[in-house]
C-alpha positions in Angstrom: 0.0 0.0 0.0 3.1 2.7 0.5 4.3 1.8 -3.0 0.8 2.9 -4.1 1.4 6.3 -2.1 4.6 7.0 -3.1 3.7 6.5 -6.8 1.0 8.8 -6.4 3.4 11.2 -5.1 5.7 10.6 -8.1 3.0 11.2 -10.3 1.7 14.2 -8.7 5.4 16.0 -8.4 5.5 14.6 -11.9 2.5 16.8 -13.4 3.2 19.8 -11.2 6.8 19.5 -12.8 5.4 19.6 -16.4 2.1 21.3 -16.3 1.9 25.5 -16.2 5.0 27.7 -17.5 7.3 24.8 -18.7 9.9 22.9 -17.2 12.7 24.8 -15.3 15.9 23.4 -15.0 15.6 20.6 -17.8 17.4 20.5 -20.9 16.3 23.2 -23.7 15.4 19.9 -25.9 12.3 19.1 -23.5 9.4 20.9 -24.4 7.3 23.2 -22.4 4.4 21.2 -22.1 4.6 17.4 -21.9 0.9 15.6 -21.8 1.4 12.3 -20.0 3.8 11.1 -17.6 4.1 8.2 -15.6 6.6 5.8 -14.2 8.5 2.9 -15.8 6.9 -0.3 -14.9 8.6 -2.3 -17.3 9.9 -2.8 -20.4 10.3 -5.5 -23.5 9.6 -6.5 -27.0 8.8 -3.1 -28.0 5.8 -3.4 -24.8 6.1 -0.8 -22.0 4.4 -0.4 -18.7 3.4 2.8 -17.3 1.7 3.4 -14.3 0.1 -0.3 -14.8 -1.2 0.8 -18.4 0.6 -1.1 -21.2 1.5 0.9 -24.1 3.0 -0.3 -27.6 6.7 1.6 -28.4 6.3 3.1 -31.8 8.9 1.8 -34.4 10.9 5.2 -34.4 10.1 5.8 -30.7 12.5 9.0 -29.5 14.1 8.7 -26.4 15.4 12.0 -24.4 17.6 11.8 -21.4 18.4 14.5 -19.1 22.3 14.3 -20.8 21.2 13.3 -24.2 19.1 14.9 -27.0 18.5 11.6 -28.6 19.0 8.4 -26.2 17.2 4.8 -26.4 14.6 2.6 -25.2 17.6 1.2 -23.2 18.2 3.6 -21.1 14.4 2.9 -19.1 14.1 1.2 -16.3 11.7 -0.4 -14.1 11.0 3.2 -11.7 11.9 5.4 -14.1 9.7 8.6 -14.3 9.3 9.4 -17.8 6.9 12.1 -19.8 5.7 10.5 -23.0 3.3 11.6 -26.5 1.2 8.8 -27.9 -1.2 8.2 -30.9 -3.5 5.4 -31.5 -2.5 2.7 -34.0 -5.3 1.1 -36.6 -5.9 -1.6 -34.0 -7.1 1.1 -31.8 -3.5 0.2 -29.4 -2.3 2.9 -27.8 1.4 4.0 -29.3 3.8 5.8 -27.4 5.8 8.0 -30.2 8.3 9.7 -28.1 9.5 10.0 -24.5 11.8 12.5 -22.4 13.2 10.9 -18.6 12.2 13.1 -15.9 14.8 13.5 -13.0 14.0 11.1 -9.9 11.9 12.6 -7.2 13.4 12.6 -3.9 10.9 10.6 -1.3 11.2 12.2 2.2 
């Protein structure tokens, strides 16, 4: 049940962090406005978790660190807090298209 808390906490520092007058102290690559975010759940075969919704990776999915413009799908891990766009693919899947890591929020 604290997991549950504390990723509720994540997530709400998460959309404070990118909602409003853009995101201070990031890279000038992230965008002002980024509409989802979540944390890492996990990740394979092109599947990944976020917040316990499963989302297909788009086949030219872009990858942002906080030290690189362009990274990959290997740099997410299980707990990473990421901000993501999506589309919808014919099947009616949802498709994430392109994801920036957030920095870890400290947990008093």
């Amino acid at each position: 049940m604290k997991n549950c808390f504390i990723h509720a906490g994540i997530a709400a520092a998460l959309f404070v962090a990118t909602s409003g007058a853009g995101l201070a102290g990031l890279p000038t690559y992230y965008p002002e406005d980024i509409p989802y975010t979540g944390i890492v759940g996990g990740i394979s075969n092109n599947i990944i978790t976020v917040d316990a919704n499963t989302y297909h990776l788009d086949s030219g999915v872009r990858v942002h660190t906080l030290s690189t413009a362009y990274g990959s799908t290997h740099s997410l891990t299980v707990n990473t807090p990421i901000g993501f766009t999506k589309t919808s693919d014919r099947s009616g899947n949802s498709v994430i298209t392109e994801i920036w890591v957030m920095p870890e929020v400290e947990q008093d």
